[in-house]
MISE-583789 format. One record per residue (C-alpha): residue in one letter; x, y, z. Coordinates in steps of 0.2 Angstrom, whole numbers, plus 5000, padded with zeros to 4 digits. Each point is the difference from the previous one (the first is absolute). Example, Ala and Ser with C-alpha at 12.3 -4.5 7.8 and 13.67 -1.06 7.14 Angstrom:
<rs>
A;5062;4978;5039
S;5006;5017;4997
</rs>
This chain:
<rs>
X;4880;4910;5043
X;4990;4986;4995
X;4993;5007;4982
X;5008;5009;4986
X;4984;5016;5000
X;5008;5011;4987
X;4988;5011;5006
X;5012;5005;5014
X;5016;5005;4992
X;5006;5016;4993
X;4996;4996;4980
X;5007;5014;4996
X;5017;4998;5006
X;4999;4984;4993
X;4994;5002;4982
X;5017;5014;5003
X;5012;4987;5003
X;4995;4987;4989
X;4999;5017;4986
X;5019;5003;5006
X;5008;4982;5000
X;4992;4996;4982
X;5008;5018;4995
X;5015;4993;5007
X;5000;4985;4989
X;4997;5009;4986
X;5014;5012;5000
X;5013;4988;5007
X;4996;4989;4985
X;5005;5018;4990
X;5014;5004;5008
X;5010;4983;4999
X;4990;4994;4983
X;5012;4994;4988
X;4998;4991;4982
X;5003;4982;5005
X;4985;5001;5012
X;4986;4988;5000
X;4989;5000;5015
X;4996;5011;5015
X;4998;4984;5009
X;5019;4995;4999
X;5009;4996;5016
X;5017;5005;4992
X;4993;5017;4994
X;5000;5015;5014
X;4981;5001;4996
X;4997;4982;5005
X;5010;5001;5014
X;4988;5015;5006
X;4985;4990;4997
X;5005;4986;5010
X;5002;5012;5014
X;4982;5007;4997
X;4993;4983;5000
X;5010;4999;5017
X;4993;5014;5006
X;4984;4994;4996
X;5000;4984;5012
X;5006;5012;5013
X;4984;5012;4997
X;4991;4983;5003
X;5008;4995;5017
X;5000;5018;5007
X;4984;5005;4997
X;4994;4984;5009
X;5010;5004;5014
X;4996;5005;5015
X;5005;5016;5003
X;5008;5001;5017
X;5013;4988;4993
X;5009;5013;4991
X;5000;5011;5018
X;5007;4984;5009
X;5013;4995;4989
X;5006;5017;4995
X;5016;5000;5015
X;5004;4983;4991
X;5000;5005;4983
X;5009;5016;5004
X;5017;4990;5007
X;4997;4987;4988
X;5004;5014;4985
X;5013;5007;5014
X;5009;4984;4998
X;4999;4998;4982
X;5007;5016;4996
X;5016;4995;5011
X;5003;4985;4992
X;4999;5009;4985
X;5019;5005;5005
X;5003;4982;5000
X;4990;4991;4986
X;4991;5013;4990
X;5005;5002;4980
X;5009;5016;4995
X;4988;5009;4986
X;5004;5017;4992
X;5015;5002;5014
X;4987;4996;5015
X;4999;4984;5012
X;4980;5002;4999
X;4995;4983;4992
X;4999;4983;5007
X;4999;4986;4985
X;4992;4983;5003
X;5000;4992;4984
X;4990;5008;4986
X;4992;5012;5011
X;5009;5016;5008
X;4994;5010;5016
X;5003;5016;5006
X;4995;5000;5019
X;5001;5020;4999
X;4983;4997;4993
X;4994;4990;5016
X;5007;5012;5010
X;4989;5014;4995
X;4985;4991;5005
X;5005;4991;5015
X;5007;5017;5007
X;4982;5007;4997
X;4990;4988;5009
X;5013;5000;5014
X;4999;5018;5001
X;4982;5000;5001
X;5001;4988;5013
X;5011;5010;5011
X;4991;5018;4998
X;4982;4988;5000
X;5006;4995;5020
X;4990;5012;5011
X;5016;5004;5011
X;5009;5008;4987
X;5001;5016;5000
X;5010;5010;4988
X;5001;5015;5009
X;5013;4987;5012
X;5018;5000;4994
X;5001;4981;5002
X;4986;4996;4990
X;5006;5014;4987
X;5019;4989;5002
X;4991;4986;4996
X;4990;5005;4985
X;5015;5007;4992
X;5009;4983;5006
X;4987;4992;4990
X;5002;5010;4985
X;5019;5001;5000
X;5007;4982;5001
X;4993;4997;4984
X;5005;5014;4992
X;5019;4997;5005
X;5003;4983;4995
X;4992;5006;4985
X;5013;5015;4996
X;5012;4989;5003
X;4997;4986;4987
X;5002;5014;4993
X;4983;5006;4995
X;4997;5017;5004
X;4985;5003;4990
X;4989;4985;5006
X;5005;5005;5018
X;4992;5018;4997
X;4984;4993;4997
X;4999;4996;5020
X;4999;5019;5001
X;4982;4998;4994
X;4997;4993;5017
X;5003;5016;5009
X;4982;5009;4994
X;4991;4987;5008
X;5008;5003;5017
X;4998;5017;4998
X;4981;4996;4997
X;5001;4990;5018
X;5005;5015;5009
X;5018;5002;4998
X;5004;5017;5003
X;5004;5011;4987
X;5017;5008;5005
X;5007;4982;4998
X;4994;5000;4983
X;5010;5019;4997
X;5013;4994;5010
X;4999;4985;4987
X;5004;5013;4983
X;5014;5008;5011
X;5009;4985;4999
X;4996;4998;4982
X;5005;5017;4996
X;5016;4996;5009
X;5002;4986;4990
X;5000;5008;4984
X;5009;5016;5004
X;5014;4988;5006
X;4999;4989;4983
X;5000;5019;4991
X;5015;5011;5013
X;5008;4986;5008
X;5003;4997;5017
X;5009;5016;5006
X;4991;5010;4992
X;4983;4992;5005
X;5005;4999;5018
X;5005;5020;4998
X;4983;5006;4992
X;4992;4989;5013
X;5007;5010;5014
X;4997;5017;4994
X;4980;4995;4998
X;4999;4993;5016
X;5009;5016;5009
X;4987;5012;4990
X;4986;4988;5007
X;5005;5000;5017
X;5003;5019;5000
X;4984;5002;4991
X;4990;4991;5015
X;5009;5008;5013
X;4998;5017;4992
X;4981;4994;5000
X;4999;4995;5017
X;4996;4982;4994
X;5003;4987;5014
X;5014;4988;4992
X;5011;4989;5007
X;5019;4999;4997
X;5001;4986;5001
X;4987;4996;4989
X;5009;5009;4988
X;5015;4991;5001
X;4996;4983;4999
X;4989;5005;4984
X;5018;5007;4994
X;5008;4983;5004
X;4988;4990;4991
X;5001;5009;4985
X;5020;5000;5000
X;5000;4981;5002
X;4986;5001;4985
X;5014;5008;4990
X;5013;4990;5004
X;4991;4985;4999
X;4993;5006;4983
X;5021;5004;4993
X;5002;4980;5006
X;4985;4991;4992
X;5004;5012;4983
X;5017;4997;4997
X;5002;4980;5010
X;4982;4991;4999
X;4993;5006;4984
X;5006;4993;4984
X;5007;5010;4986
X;4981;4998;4990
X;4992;5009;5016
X;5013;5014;5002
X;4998;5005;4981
X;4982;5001;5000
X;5002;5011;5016
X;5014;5011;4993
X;4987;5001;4985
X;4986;5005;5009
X;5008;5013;5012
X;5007;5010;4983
X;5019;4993;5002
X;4999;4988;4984
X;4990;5003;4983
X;5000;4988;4990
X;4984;4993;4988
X;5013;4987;4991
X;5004;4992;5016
X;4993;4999;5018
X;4985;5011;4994
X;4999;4991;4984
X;4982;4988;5007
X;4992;5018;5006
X;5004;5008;4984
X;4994;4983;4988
X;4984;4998;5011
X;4996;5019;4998
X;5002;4999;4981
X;4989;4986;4998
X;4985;5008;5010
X;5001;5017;4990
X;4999;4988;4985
X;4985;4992;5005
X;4990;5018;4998
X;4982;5000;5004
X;4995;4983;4994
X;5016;4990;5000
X;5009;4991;4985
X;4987;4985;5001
X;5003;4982;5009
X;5018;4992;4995
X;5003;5018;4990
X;5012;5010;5011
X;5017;5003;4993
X;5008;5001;5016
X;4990;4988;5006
X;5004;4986;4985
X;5019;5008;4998
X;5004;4995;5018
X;5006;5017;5002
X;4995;4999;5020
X;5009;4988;5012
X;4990;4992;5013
X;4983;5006;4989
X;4991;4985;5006
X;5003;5003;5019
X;5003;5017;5006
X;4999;5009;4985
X;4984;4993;4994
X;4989;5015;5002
X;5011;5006;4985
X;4991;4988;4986
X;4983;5004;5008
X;5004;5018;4997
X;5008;4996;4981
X;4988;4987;4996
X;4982;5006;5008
X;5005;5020;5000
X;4994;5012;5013
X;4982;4993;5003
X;5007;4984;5000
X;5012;5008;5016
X;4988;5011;5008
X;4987;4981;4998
X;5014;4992;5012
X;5003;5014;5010
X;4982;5003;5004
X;4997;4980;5004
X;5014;5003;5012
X;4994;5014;5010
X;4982;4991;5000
X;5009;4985;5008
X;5010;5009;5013
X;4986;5013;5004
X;4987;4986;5001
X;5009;4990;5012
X;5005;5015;5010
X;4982;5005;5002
X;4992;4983;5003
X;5016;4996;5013
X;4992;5016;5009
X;4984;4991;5003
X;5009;4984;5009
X;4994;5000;5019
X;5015;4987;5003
X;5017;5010;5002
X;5013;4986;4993
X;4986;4999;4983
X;5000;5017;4999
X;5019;5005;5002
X;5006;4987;4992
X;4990;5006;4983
X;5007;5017;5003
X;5018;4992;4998
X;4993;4990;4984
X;4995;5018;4993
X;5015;5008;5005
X;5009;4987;4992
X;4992;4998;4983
X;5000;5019;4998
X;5022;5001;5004
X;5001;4989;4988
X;4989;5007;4986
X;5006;5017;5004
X;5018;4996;4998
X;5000;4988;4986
X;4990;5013;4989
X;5011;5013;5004
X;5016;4991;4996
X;4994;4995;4982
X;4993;5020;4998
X;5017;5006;5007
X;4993;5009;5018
X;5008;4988;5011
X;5019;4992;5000
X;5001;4981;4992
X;5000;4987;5015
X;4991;4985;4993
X;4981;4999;5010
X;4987;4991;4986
X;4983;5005;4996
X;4990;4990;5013
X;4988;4987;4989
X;5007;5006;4984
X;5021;4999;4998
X;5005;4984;5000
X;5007;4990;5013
X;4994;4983;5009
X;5001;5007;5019
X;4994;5017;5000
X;4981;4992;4989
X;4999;4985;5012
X;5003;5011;5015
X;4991;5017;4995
X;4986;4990;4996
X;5002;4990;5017
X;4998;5018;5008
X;4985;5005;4990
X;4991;4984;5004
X;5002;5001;5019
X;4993;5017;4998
X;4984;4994;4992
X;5000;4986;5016
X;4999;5014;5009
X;4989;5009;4991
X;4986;4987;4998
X;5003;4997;5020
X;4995;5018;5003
X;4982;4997;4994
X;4997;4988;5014
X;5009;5010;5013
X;4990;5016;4996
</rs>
């Protein structure tokens, strides 16, 4: 790429981003302002440690979009083990923060490789889906992909971070999208399924239920003159029971205290608003205060009370809701699904396959995250810490969100000249 032609990226999707991250600045500032303030540009301030971030970001919008695009497809098996490696020796010299080894601290500045991860494990799965052998209707290449996609999210539970490892869920849709067949995908909720009714019935019970429907299944089929396997059935019926028990050991040895609250919570063994529901419940007040219009800038009670823990990070989509009301919400909403459908559509019109998948795991990504984090600060879905990509603060998840969004326009621009 020898000239900067703005001519051939996607404006819109960036007039969206820099529209997000400025709204991000602006509601950070709100949500950790306090009276012996004195300058956005403070590096001691949360604000000012943002904006150094977003002036990082910035050099790294420079260099990547005067990359040459097949770097990223060459270097992507690197960068994969590179984050593989530093999320082991997480174990060994990563900082303990909020009860989770997910931080490495190198002075003033702290990095959370989680972050890396999430892109280095969407180049790399592009790459491997990109290779024309694979083929994902071959159980070796559907081992691998789920290889891939696991490793991550293992070290990860095991820091322990539950939540972030989730979000490499978000990687299944574009494997879908690449041929994967869909009984994997239903075989995929059973285990889930299994995993809650477990959490909910314990073991025995779980195990119990579990035998009767697949009894009723298998009779149904025969009765139906279905061609099934026996076999088939009962290594389905294993896997499941090793979900469950599996499920019983991570709950009550791997998770922390924190994460089996929150579970019990959500699953209708706890209530409590005072105490492990207590963030939902403050978050949810201070949107219904913000009505239609919003209390104004630096105006929300909740917001100035300090009534919601973590308001700057995960919870931030609270003062945007208290402070800029509904339209204020539906705005940042609608600048989302811009974004992700935009990049979607656009991804679609990529002749190479590694450009094309890999922006379909950008989309997927971005859109886990928005969908989450908003439906933990309106109560739809349980507490477990993923930020607002661009918007919540946090040094990582800006630099490497907006590392992922520029390689997507790289790729974008590059589609013109392949076309």
């Amino acid at each position: 790429m020898n000239s900067l032609n703005t001519l051939k990226y996607d404006l819109i999707s960036i007039i969206s981003y820099c529209l997000l991250v400025t709204f991000g600045i602006i509601n950070i500032h709100s949500s950790s302002f306090n009276e012996s303030f004195t300058s956005i540009f403070d590096s001691s301030t949360i604000v000012g440690k943002q904006i150094i971030f977003l002036i990082i970001s910035s050099v790294t919008f420079v260099i990547i979009i005067f990359t040459k695009n097949n770097v990223f497809d060459r270097i992507s098996p690197l960068l994969y083990f590179a984050s593989i490696i530093l999320l082991l020796s997480l174990f060994i010299f990563g900082v303990e923060r909020g009860g989770a080894k997910s931080w490495y601290l190198i002075g003033p500045i702290s990095f959370q490789p989680t972050e890396l991860a999430k892109l280095s494990t969407a180049l790399f799965l592009a790459k491997f889906l990109s290779i024309i052998q694979t083929d994902l209707n071959k159980t070796r290449d559907i081992l691998i992909v789920g290889v891939i996609i696991l490793i991550p999210i293992i070290l990860i539970t095991f820091q322990p971070d539950p939540g972030s490892a989730l979000v490499f869920l978000a990687f299944i849709f574009p494997v879908l999208r690449e041929g994967l067949d869909l009984r994997f995908f239903y075989f995929g909720l059973i285990i889930i399924s299994t995993l809650i009714l477990t959490l909910i019935l314990g073991v025995s019970k779980s195990i119990t239920t579990l035998s009767i429907l697949f009894l009723i299944l298998y009779i149904y089929n025969r009765r139906k003159k279905f061609k099934t396997s026996i076999l088939r059935y009962l290594l389905s019926f294993i896997i499941l029971v090793g979900v469950s028990f599996s499920t019983n050991y991570l709950f009550e040895n791997i998770l922390e205290q924190r994460h089996r609250d929150r579970i019990n919570l959500i699953i209708g063994k706890e209530v409590d608003d005072r105490g492990i529901g207590y963030n939902t419940n403050q978050s949810k007040i201070a949107i219904s205060n913000g009505g239609l219009f919003g209390a104004g800038f630096l105006q929300g009670t909740q917001t100035k009370g300090n009534f919601v823990p973590r308001q700057h990070t995960d919870y931030i989509f609270s003062t945007i809701g208290e402070e800029w009301g509904f339209i204020g919400s539906l705005i940042t909403i609608l600048f989302f699904m811009l974004l992700i459908i935009r990049i979607s559509l656009r991804a679609d019109r990529q002749v190479n396959h590694f450009k094309r998948i890999y922006c379909h795991c950008f989309a997927s990504l971005l859109f886990f995250h928005f969908f989450v984090n908003v439906g933990m600060s309106i109560g739809l879905v349980p507490s477990i810490g993923i930020p607002l990509p661009f918007i919540s603060y946090g040094g990582s998840s800006l630099l490497m969100f907006s590392v992922m969004f520029f390689i997507y326009l790289n790729f974008d621009s590059s589609r013109l000249k392949e076309d």
